[in-house]
N, C-alpha and C positions, 0 to 999 in steps of 0.2 A: 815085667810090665814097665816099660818107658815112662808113662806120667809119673810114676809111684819117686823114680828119682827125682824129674822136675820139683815135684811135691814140697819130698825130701827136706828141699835148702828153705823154703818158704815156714817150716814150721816142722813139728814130731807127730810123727805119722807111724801110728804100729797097727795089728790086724789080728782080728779074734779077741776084744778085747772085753773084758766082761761089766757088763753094764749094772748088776746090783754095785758095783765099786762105783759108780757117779749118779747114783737116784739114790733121793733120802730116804725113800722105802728101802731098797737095800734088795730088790728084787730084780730079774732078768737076768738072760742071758746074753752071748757073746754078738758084740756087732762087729759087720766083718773089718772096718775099716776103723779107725778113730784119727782124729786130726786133729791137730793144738795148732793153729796160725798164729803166729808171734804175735802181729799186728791188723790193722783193717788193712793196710796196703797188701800185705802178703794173703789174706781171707781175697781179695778182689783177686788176685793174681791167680789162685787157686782154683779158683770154683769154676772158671774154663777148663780148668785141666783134665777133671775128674771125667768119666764116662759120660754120657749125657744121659744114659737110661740108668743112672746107677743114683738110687733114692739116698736125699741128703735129711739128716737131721741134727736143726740147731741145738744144739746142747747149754747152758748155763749151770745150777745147782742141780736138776734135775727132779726140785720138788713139786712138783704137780706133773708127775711124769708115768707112768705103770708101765713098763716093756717088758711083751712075752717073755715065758722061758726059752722060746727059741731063737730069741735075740732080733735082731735087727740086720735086714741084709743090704747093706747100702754103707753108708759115710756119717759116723758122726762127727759133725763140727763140735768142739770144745771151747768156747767164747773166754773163756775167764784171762787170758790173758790182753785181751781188749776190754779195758777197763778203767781208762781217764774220766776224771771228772773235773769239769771248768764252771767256774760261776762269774757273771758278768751281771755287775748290775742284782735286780732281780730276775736273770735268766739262767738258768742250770741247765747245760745239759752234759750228759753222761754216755758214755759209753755200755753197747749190750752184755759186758761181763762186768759190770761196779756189782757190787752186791747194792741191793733196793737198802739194805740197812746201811751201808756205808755213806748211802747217796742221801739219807736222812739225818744224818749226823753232820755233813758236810755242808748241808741248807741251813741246821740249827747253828753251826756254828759260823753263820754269816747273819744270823738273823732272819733267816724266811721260811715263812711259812707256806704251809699247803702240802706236803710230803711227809707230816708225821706217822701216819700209817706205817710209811714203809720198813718203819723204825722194827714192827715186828713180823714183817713178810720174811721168810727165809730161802728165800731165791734171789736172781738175776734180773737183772733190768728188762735183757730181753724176751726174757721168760714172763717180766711183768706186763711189757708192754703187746706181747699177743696174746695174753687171754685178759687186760685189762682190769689185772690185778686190783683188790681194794683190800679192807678192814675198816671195822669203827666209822660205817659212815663215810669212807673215804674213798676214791678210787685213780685211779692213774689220769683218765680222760677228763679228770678235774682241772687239773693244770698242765696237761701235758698240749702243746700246740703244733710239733712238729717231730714226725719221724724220718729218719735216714734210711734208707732201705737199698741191702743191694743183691742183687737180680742174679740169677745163674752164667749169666754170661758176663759177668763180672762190672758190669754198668751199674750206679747207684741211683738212686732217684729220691728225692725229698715230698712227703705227703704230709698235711695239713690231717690233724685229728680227726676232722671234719671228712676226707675223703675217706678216710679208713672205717668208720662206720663204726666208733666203742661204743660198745653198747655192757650190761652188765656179764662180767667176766666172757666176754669177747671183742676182737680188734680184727676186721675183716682186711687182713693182709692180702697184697697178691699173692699167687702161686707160687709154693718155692721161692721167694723170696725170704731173705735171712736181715732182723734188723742187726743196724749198725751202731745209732746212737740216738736218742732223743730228745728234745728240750723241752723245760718246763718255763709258765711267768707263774712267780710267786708271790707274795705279798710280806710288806716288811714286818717283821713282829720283837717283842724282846725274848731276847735268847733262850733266860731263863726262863718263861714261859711255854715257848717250844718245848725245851730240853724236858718239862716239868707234864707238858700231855704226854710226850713220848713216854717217860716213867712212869705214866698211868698206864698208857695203853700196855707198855711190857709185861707191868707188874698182871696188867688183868689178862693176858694173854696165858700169862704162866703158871695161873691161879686157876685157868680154864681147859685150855690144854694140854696133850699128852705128852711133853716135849722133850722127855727124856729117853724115848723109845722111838727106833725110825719109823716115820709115817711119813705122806705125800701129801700132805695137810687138810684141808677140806676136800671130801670128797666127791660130796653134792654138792647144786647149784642149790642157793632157796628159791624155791617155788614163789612168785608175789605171794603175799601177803602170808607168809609161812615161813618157820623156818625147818631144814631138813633134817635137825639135829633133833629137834621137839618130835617129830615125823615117826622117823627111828625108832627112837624110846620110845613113843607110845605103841609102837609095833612091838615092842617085848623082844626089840633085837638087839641092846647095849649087852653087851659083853659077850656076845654069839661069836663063836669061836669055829675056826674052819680050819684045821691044820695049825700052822703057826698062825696064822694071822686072825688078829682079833677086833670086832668093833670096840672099841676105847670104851673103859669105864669112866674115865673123867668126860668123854664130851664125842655123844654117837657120832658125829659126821667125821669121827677119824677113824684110820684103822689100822693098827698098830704091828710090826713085823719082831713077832719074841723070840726073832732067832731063826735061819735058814729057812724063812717060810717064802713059797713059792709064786710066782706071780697070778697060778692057777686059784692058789687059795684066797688070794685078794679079788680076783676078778669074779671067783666063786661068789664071795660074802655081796659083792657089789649087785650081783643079779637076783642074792636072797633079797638086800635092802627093796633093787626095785619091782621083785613080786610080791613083795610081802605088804609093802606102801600102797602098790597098788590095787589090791584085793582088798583090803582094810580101808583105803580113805580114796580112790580112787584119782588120786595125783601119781601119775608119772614125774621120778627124780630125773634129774639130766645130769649127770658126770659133770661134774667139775675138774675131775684131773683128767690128763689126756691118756688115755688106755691109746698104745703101739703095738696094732696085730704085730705079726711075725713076716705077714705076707710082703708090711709096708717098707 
């Protein structure tokens, strides 16, 4: 295949590559293509190249992620080596592969606030920024005022929060589009202050969560005025186990992979969660992580 060498020089490009190795669930199977772009010049250069009917998926950490056991038949983009971070003033913005922690530590350590959440999200920026990532109160669409976004056909375009529609854990992206880079305005604070919520929110993150066993992190969305983790448990479904994969005894809205468990078993437990919620308190849960058929 021609494109495959153009590709080549732009970035590392291999095929069949197994997808539980880049999701912190640790599940899925093989997608046909993978692709690491050096840079956003070399990602714009690229994404002409590729087939036009051949489905693209942006990649970062991969934690809020489920892909089939039969993988992914398309292009995963690999973002993590687009990952500059510049602070001007009080304006930050970061590239779609900074890790969301890295870009929290980088704001405390200029003094600003408004990004200490991200201190305990374990994903990528641009993984934060389309599903409008939050914790503790906090979310992306707080301070975020402007995204970089670029287009299939290798064009980039800049969108105002406002036209993107963040709403809670979603960011009504266009079609196939892949972000780029984002900016935040922040507000000035003392450092050690910053630094000193972050070590709360960590410490409480760690104290609450299963963090020591791969999981995709929240699973559900809360429902207003509910949360999904209360939901769960009162359903008598914490620690309900389905093959390898398990609702979390420390904190039901996770669900934890002990070992070679399968994307069928998590997607299994996910459809007990929402008949089981919904027969019992008659709330319908909505996925918080993004389940990837096979087909897609």
């Amino acid at each position: 295949m021609i494109w495959t060498q153009d590709i080549q020089a732009l970035g590392e490009l291999s095929q069949q590559e197994p997808m539980a190795a880049h999701t912190t669930m640790a599940v899925g199977g093989m997608a046909s293509w993978y692709f690491k772009p050096y840079d956003k010049h070399a990602l714009g250069e690229a994404l002409p190249l590729f087939p036009h009917d051949m489905p693209i998926l942006p990649l970062g950490r991969g934690s809020n992620l489920l892909v089939s056991d039969l993988g992914f038949h398309g292009v995963v983009i690999d973002l993590g080596l687009i990952h500059n971070i510049h602070i001007d003033e009080t304006k930050l913005t970061a590239e779609a592969g900074a890790r969301m922690s890295k870009i929290a530590q980088s704001a405390a350590n200029h003094g600003l606030s408004g990004l200490e959440f991200m201190a305990t999200v374990p994903g990528d920026l641009g993984g934060g920024i389309a599903m409008n990532a939050g914790a503790f109160g906090q979310q992306v669409s707080d301070t975020c005022h402007e995204v970089n976004i670029i287009h299939r056909d290798g064009k980039e375009e800049t969108l105002s929060s406002q036209q993107l529609h963040m709403t809670y854990r979603h960011t009504q992206l266009p079609s196939g589009s892949i972000v780029i880079n984002a900016s935040f305005t922040l507000t000035r604070d003392e450092q050690d202050a910053i630094r000193q919520r972050m070590r709360d929110m960590r410490q409480q993150r760690s104290q609450t969560q299963p963090l020591a066993m791969p999981n995709c992190g929240s699973v559900f969305k809360n429902p207003e005025g509910q949360h999904a983790a209360q939901l769960i448990e009162a359903a008598g479904l914490k620690g309900k186990r389905i093959g390898n994969a398990q609702i979390s005894d420390t904190h039901a809205n996770f669900i934890v992979n002990h070992g070679q468990a399968s994307s069928q078993d998590v997607l299994a437990l996910i459809q007990l969660v929402q008949q089981t919620v919904w027969k019992q308190f008659n709330i319908q849960l909505e996925p918080e992580v993004r389940i990837l058929e096979a087909m897609q």
